[in-house]
N, C-alpha and C positions, 0 to 999 in steps of 0.2 A: 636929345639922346634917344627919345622912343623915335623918332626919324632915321636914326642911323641902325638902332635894330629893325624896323622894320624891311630897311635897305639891306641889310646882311639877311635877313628871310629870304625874301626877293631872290638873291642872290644864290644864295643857297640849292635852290628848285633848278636855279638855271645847269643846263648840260653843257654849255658852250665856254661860259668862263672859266680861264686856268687861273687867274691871279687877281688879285682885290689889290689896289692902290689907295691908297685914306691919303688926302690931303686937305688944306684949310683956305681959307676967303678971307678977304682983306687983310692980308699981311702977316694973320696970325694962325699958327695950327691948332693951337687949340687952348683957353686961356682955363679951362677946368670949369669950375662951380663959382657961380658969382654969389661968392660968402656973402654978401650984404644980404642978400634975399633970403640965403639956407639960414643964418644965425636967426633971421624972424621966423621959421616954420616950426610948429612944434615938431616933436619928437617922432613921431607917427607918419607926417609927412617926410619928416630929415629922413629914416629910415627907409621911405620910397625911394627918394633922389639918389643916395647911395646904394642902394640895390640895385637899380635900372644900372648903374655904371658898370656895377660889379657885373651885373647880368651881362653886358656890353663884353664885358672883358672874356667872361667863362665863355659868350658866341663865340671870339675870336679863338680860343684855344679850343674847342672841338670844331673850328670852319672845316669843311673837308678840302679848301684852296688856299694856299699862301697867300698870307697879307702882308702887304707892303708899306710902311709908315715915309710919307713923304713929305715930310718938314721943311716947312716954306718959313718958319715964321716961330716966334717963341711958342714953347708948349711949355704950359704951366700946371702945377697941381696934377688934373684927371688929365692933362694934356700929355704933360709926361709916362704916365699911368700908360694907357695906349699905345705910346711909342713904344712901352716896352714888354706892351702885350702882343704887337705885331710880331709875326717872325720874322722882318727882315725890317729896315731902317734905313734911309739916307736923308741926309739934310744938306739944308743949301749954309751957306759957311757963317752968314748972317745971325742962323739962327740962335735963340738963347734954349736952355733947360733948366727948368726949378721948379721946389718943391716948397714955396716962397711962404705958404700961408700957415705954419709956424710961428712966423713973426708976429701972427694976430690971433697964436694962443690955438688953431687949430693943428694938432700933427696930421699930415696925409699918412695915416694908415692904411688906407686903401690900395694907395697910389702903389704903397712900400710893396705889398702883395705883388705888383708885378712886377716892380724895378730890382726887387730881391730876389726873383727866381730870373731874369734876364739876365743879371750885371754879377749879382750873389749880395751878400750883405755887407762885404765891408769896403765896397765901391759905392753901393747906396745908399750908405753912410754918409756921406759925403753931401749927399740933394738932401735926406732925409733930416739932420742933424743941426746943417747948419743954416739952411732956407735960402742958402745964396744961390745966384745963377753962374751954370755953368755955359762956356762957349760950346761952339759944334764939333770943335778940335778935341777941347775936353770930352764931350760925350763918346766922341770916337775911343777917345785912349782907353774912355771907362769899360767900350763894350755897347754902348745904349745905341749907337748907329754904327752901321757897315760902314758906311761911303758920306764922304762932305765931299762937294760940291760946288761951283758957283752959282750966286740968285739965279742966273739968267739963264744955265746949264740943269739949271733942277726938272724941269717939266722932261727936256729927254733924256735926261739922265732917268730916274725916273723908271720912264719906259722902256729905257732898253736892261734896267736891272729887272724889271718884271718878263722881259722877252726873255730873259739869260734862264726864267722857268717854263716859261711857255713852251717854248723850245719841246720839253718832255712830254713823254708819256703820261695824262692828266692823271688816271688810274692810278699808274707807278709813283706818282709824286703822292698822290692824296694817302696810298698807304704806306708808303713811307714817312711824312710828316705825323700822322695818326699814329704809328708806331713809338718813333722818337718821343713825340709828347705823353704816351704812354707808360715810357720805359725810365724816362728819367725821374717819375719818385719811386721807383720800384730797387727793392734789393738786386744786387749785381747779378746773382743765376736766373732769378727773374726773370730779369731784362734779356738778358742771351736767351731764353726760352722763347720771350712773346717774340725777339727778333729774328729768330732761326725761324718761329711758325712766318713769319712775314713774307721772310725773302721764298718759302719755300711756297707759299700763296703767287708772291712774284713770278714766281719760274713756271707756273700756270696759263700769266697772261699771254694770249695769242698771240699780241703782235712782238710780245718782247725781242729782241732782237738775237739772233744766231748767228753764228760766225759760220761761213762755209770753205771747207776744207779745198786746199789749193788742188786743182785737177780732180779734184774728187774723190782723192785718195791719199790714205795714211801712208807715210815714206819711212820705211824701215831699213834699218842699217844695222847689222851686226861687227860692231867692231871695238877690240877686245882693249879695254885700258887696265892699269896695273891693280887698280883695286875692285873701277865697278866697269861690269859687260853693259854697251852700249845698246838696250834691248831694241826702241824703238826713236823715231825722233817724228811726234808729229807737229807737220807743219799749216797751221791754220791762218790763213786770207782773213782780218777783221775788215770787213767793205764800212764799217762807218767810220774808224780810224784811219785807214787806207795804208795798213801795216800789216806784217807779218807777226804772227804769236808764235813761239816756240813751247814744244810741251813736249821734255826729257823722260824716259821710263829707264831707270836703274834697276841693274840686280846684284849681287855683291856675288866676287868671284871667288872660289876655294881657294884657299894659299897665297892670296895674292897679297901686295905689298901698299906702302902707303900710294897713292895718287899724285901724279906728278902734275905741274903749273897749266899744261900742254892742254887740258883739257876741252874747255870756250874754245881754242882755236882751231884744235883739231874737228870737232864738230862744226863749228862752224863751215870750217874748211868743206869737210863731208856736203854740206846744203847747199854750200856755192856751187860746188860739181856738179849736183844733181838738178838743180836749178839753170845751173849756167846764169848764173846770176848776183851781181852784188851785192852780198846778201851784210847785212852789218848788225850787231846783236845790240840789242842797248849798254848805257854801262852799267844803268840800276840792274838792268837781268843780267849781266857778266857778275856782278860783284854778289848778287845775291846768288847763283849759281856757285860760285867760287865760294862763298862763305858755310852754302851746302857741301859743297864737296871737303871741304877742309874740316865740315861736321862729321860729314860719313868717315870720312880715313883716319880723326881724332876717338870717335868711337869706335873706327875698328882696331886699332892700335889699344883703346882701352880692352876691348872684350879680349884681345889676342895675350895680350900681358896676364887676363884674369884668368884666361884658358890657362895659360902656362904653370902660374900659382898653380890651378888648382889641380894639374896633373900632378903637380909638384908635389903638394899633399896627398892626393891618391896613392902614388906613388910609395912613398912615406907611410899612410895608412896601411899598402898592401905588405909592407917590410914588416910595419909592426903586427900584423897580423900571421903573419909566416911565422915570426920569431915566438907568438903567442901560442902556434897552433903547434908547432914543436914543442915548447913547452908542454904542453897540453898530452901531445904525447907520451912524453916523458915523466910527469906525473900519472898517466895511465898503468905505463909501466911499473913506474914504483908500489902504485897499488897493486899491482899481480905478485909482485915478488915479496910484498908483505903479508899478502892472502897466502903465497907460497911457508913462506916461515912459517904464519901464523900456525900452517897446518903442522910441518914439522916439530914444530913446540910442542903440539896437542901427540902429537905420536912420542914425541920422549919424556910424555909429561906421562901418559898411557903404562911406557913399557918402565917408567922408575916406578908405580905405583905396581905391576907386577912384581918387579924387582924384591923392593918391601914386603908386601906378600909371603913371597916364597922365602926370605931372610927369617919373616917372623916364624914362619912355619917349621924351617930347621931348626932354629933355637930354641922355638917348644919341644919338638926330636927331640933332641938331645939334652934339653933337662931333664926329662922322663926317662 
């Protein structure tokens, strides 16, 4: 074990390597801890021996290069362990998996560590539980290997799954892998956080790859469809794919109606003319195209219906307000003509209080 960490140091320093491949000698990938020996170590020492593994495993998950688990052979116990601390996996068909030493009263707890965040825990239940061996077919089904194999197909086999990363950008892989293993014990806004900071670190790298624009120029078309004006269509040359990308600019037009089927073809149409060229859309961009457009005309159809409501109650609002402000008048009214009385009253309340007056003042006269 301190052999194979010292080999992932080594490794580590190196600039050249994109991928690490772990495979095993004489038949077997890797048989774990030979219990006979760990059951005589005291506790001090046992504690070493499973540290150094642990230790093995924690290198593998901050490597800054994809490791490849290439199973030639059973992998038992720590063996298993490994496999399922590599980030990638293939086995030759031959191979067995188990978590066997159970049966002699040890559970691999250790092991469980990696094969539960690999497979999850109720797949690796299954090794953990009951100490049997699984085939390479099974391990497949569980998740624990990518690819099985024949014996004799493992070695290039093998290598060309480690080429299918080489291939990459080492940079672009290394943080991207660092990312992933990052983000998956983190809560979900987390994770979209550190991942957003990543790709936008990506978009940094020099040599990342750019798409360059066919003739070297945006191709603009104004042409007017029933719901959205056709602002722009540009058309972009991917030279590592060796395909055209299309990249639609919408605007929504005044008064206009729902969007009819005609759309994909019509524009289409438009790029072949201007191309002179057969130009063919995919069907995933046709449908996903078409399931936008059927978004935009179902939301304009909605906002157009909630427009009309809500003139409707404006509408409505502005009647009852009229009929209110009349009102309103007319209670004004009422008030001046009551203030009118009111005054009147006070004048033949005046001239009867005269009246009296001058009654009481004759009938004194003419008692005397």
């Amino acid at each position: 074990m301190k052999e194979l960490l010292m080999v992932l140091d080594s490794i580590k320093l190196s600039q050249n390597i994109k991928a690490l491949v772990i495979t095993g000698e004489g038949g077997f990938f890797s048989s774990g801890h030979n219990l006979h020996e760990v059951i005589k170590f005291s506790d001090t020492n046992s504690k070493k021996v499973f540290s150094t593994a642990s230790e093995i495993m924690e290198k593998l998950n901050e490597f800054p290069i994809p490791s490849i688990a290439s199973v030639n052979g059973p992998a038992v116990a720590g063996g298993c362990q490994l496999v399922a601390a590599c980030d990638l996996a293939i086995s030759a068909k031959s191979a067995i998996f188990s978590a066997s030493s159970i049966k002699l009263g040890l559970f691999c707890s250790t092991p469980g560590v990696s094969l539960v965040r690999a497979i999850g825990l109720r797949a690796a239940n299954e090794l953990l539980l009951t100490g049997k061996a699984i085939s390479a077919d099974r391990a497949y089904e569980l998740g624990l290997v990518h690819r099985v194999v024949e014996d004799d197909k493992l070695y290039e086999a093998s290598i060309e799954f480690a080429k299918e990363i080489t291939q990459h950008n080492k940079d672009v892989v290394q943080l991207g892998r660092e990312t992933l293993h990052k983000q998956a014990s983190m809560p979900l806004m987390d994770a979209y956080a550190i991942a957003s900071d990543a790709m936008v670190r990506n978009l940094q790298f020099s040599d990342t790859k750019q798409p360059t624009l066919c003739n070297g120029n945006v191709i603009e078309f104004n042409i007017n469809f029933q719901v959205l004006q056709f602002l722009k269509l540009d058309i972009v040359y991917l030279s590592d794919s060796k395909r055209f990308r299309i990249s639609i600019t919408f605007k929504m037009e005044e008064n206009s109606q729902v969007i009819d089927n005609s759309l994909i073809s019509r524009a289409t149409k438009a790029v072949r003319d201007y191309l002179e060229y057969d130009f063919e859309c995919l069907v995933s961009d046709i449908n996903i195209l078409t399931r936008m457009n059927q978004a935009s005309s179902e939301r304009y159809m909605e906002l157009t219906t909630n427009t009309n409501d809500m003139t409707r109650k404006l509408i409505d609002v502005n009647n009852r307000f009229a009929s209110l402000s009349d009102a309103l008048k007319k209670i004004d009214q009422f008030d001046k003509d009551i203030e009118q009385l009111e005054k009147k009253a006070f004048e033949i309340e005046t001239l009867t209080k005269q009246l009296e007056n001058r009654y009481n003042k004759l009938e004194t006269e003419h008692n005397h």
